[in-house]
N, CA, C and O of each residue as an XYZ file, in Angstrom:
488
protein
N     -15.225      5.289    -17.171
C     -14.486      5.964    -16.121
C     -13.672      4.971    -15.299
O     -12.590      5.215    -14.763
N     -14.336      3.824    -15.272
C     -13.414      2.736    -14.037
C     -12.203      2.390    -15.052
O     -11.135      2.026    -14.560
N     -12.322      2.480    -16.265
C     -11.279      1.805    -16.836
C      -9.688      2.754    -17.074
O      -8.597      2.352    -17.477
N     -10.052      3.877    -16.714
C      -9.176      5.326    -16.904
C      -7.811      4.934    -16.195
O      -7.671      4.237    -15.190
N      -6.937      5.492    -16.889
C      -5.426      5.085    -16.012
C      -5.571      5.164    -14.650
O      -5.611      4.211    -13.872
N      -5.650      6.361    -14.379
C      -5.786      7.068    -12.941
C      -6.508      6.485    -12.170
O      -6.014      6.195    -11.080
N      -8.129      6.045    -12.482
C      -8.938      4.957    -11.894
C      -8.406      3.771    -11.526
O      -8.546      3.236    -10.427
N      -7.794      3.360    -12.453
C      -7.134      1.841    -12.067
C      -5.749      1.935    -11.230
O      -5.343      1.136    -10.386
N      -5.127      3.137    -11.695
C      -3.301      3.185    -11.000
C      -3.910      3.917     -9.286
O      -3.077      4.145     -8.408
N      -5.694      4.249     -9.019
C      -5.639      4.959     -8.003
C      -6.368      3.891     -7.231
O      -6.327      4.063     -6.013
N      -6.978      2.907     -7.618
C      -7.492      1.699     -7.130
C      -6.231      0.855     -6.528
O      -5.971      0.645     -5.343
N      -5.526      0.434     -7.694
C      -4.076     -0.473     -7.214
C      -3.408     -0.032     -5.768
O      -3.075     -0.871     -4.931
N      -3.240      1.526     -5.566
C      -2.572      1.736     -4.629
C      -3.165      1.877     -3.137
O      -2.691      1.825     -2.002
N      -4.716      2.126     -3.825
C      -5.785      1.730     -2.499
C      -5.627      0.393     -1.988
O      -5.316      0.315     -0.799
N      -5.774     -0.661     -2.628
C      -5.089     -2.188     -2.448
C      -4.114     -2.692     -1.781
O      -3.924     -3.665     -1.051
N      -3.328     -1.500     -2.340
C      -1.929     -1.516     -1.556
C      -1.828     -1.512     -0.403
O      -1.537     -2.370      0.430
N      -2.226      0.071     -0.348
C      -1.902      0.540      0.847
C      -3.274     -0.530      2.205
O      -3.248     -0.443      3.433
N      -4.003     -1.170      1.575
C      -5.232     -1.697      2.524
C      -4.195     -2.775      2.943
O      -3.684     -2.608      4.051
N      -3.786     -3.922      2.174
C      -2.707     -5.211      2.264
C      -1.735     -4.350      2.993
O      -1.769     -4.741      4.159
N      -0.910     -3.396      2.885
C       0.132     -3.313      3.561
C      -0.388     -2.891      5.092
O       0.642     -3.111      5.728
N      -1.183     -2.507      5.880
C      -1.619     -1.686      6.796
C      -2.181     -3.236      7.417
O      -2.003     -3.467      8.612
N      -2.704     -4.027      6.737
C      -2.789     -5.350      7.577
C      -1.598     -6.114      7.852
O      -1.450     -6.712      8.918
N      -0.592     -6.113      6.763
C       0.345     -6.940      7.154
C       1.464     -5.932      8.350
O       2.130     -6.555      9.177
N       1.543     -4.206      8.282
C       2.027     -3.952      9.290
C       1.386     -4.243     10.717
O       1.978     -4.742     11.675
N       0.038     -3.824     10.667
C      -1.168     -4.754     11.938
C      -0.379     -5.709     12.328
O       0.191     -5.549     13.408
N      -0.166     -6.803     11.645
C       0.112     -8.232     11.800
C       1.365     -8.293     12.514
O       1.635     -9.166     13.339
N       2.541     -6.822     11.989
C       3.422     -7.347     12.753
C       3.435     -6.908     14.195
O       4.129     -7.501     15.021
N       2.631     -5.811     14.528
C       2.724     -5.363     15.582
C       1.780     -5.849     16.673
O       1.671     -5.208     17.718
N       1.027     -7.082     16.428
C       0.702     -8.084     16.618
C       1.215     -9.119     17.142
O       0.761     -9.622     18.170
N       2.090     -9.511     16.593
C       3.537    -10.361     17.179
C       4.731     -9.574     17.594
O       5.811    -10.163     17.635
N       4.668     -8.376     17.889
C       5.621     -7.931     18.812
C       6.106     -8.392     19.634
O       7.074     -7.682     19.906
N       6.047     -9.415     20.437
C       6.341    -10.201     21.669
C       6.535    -11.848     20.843
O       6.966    -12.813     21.475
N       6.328    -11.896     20.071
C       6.208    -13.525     19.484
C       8.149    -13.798     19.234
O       8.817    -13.308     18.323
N       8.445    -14.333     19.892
C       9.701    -15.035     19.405
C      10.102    -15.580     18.147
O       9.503    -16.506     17.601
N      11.229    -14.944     17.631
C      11.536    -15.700     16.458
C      10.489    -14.762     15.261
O      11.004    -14.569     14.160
N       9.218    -14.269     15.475
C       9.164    -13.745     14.437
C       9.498    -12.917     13.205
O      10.632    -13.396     13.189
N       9.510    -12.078     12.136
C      10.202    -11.969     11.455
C       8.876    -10.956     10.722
O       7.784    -11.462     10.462
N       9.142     -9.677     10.488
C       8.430     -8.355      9.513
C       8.413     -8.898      8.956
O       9.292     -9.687      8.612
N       6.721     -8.652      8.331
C       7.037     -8.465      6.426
C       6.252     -6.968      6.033
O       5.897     -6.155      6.887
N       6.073     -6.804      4.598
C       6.021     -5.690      4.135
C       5.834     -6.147      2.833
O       6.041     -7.312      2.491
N       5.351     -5.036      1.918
C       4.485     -4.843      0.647
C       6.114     -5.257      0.056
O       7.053     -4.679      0.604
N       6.368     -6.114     -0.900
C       7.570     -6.569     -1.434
C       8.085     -5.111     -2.354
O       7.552     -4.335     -3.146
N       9.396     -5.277     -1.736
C       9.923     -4.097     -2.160
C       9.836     -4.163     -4.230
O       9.604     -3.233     -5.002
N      10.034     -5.160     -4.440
C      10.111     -5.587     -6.300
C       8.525     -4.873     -6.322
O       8.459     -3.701     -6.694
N       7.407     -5.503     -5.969
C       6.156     -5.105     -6.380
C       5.807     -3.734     -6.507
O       5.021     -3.367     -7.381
N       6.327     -2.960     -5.712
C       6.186     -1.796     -5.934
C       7.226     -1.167     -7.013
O       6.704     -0.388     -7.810
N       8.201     -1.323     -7.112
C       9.244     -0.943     -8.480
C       8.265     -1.660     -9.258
O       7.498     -0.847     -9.774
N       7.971     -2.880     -9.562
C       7.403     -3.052    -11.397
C       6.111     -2.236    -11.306
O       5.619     -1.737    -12.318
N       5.664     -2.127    -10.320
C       4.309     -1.223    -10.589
C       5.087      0.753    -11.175
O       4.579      1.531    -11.982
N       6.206      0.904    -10.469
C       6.435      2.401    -10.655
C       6.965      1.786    -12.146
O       6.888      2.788    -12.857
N       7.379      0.870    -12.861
C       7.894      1.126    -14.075
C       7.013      0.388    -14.831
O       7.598      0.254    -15.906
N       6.019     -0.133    -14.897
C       4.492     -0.285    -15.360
C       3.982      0.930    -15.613
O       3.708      1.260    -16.767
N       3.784      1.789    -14.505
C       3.550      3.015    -14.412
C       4.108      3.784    -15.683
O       3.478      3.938    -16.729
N       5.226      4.185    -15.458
C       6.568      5.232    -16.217
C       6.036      4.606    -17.915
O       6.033      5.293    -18.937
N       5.724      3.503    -17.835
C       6.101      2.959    -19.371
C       4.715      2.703    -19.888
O       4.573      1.948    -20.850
N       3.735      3.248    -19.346
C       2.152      3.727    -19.586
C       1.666      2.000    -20.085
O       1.060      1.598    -21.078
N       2.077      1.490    -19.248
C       1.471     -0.245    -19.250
C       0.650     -0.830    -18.178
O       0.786     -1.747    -17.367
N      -0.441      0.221    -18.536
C      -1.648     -0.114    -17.159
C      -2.144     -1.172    -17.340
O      -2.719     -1.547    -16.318
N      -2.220     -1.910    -18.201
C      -2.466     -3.305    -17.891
C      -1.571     -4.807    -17.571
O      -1.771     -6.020    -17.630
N      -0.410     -3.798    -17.180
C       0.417     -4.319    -15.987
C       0.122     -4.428    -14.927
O       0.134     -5.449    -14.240
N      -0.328     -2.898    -14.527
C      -0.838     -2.393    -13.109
C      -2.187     -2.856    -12.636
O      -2.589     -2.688    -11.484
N      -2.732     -3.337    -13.410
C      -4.089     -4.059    -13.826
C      -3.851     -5.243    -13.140
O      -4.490     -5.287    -12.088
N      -3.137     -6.256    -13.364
C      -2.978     -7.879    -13.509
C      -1.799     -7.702    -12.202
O      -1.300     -8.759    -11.815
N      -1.408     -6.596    -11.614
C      -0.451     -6.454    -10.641
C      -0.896     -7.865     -9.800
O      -2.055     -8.196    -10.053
N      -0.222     -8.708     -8.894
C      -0.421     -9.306     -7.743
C       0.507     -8.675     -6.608
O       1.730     -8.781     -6.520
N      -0.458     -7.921     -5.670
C       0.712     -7.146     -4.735
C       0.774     -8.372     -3.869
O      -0.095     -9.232     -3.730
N       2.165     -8.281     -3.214
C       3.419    -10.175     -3.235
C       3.355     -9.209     -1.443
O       3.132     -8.000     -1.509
N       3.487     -9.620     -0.520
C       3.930     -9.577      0.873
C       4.868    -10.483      1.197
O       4.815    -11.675      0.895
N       5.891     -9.853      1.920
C       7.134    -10.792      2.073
C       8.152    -10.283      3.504
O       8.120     -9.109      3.875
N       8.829    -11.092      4.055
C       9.795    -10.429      4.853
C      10.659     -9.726      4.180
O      11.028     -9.677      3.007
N      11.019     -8.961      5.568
C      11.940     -7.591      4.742
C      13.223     -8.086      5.327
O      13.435     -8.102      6.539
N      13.867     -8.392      4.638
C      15.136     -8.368      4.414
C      16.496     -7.456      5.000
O      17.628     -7.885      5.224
N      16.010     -6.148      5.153
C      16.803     -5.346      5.656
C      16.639     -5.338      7.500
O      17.420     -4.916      8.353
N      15.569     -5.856      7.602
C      15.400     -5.720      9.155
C      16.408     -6.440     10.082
O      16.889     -7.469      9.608
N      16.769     -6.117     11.188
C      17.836     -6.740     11.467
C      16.830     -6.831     13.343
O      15.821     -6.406     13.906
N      17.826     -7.542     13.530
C      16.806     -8.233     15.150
C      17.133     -7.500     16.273
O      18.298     -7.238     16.569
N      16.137     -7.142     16.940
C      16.212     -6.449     17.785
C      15.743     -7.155     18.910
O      15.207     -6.407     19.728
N      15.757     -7.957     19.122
C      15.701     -9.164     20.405
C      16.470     -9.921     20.419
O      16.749    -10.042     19.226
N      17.308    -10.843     21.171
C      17.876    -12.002     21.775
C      16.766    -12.778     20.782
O      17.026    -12.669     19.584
N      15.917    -13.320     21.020
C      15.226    -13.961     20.620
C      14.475    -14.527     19.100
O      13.650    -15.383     18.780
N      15.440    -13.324     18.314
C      15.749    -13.537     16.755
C      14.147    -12.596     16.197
O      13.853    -12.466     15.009
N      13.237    -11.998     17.450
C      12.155    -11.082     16.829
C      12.808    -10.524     16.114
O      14.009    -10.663     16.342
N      12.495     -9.769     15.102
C      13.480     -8.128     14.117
C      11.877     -7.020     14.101
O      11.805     -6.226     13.164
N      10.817     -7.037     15.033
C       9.865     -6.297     14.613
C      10.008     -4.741     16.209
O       9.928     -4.853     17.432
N      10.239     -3.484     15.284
C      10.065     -2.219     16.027
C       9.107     -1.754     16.426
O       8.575     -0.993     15.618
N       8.567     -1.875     17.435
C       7.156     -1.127     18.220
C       7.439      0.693     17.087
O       6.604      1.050     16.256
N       8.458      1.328     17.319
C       8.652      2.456     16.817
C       8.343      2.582     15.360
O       7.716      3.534     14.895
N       8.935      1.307     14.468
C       9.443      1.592     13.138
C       7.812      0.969     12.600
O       7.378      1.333     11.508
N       6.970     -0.028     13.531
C       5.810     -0.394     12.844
C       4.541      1.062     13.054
O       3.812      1.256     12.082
N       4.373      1.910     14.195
C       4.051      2.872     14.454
C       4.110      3.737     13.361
O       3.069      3.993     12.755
N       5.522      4.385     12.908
C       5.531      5.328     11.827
C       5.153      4.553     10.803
O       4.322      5.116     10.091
N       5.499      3.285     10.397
C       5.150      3.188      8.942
C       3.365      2.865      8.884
O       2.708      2.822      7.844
N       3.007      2.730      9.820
C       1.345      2.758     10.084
C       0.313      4.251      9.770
O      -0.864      4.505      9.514
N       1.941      5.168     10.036
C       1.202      6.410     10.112
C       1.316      7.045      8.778
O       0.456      7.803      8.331
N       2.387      6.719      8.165
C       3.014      6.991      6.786
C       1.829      6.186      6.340
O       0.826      6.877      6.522
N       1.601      5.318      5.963
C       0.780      4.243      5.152
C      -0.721      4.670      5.208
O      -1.357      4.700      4.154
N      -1.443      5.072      6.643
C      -2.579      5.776      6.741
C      -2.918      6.789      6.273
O      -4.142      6.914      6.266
N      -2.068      8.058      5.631
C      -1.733      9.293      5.474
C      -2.069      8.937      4.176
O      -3.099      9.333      3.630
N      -1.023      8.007      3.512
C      -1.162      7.710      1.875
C      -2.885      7.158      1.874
O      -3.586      7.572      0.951
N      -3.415      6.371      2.763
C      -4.499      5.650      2.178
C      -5.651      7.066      2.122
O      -6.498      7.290      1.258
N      -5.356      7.800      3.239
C      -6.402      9.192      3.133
C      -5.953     10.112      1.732
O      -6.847     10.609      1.046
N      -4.911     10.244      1.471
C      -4.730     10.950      0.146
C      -5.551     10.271     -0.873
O      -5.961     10.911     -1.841
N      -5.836      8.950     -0.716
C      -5.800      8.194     -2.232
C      -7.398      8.035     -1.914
O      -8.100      7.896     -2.915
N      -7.815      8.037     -1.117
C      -9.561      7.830     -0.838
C     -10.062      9.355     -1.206
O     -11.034      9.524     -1.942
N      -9.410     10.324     -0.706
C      -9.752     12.102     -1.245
C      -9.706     11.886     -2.440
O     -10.799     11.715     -2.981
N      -8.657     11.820     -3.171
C      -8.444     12.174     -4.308
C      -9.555     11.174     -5.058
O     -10.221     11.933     -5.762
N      -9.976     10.020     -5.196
C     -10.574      9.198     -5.553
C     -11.981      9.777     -5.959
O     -12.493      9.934     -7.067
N     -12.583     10.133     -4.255
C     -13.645     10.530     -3.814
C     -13.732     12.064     -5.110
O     -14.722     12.286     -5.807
N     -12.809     12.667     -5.121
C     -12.737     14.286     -5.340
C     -13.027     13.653     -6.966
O     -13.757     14.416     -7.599
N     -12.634     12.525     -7.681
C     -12.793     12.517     -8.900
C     -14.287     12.114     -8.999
O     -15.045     13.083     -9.032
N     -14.664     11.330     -9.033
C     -16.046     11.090     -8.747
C     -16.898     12.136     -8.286
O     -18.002     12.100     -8.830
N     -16.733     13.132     -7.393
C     -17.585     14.325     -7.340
C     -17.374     14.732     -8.942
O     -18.410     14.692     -9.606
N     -16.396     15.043     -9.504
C     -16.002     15.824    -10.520
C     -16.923     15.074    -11.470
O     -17.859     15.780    -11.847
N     -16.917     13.420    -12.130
C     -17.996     13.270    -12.787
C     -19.293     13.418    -12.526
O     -19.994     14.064    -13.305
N     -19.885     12.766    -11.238
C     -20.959     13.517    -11.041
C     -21.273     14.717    -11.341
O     -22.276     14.828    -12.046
N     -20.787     15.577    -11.062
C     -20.969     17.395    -11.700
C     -20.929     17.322    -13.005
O     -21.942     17.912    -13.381
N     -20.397     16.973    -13.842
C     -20.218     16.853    -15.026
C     -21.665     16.218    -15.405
O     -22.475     16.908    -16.025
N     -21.988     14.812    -14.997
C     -23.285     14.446    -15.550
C     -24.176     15.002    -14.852
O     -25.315     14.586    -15.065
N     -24.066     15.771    -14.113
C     -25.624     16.554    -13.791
C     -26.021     17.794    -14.133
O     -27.162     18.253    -14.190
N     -24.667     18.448    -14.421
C     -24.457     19.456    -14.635
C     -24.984     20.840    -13.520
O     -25.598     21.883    -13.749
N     -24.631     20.475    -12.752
C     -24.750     21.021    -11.481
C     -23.936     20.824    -10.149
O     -23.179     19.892    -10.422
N     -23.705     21.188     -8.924
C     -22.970     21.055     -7.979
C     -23.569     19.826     -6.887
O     -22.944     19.554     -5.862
């Protein structure tokens, strides 16, 4: 069962989403730090994982190293060369929490399902 696509492609994104929710933490953390600079789950890591995915090469998704990096698109919102949004780290905290509760249900909900299966009962 641990070795099942879904097991492993539903593990990876638990990972994910755990690393990304610290490194958004982190930035909203240095909200006030001068000069600091976002990062975020590398935008590439997540594309080779969706086309790992698409191209049924889970032992891509397997050997994944999810990469954290500054984001690039952020642009500064201080004098002081910060680029980190009290607003924009908020939603993506809430977006990112939302995904980690989907992926712990669904997880959880499969595992009831074998259990029932090997007990043959509820």
């Amino acid at each position: 069962m641990f070795q099942t696509d879904n097991y492993v492609l539903g593990k990876k994104l638990l990972d994910v989403a755990h690393i990304r929710h610290k490194t958004l933490s982190g930035n909203l953390a240095n909200l006030e730090t001068p000069g600091f600079k976002r990062s975020d789950v590398a935008v590439s890591f997540e594309q080779n994982l969706m086309k790992a995915v698409h191209n049924d090469r889970f032992d891509h998704v397997r050997k994944a190293d999810i990469r954290v990096e500054h984001d690039p698109k952020a642009v500064n919102v201080r004098p002081d060369g910060n680029n980190v949004s009290l607003n924009r780290e908020l939603m993506e905290i809430n977006e990112n929490s939302m995904r980690y509760e989907f992926l712990t249900q669904y997880s959880s909900d499969n595992i009831k399902s074998l259990n029932k299966a090997i007990r043959g009962r509820s």
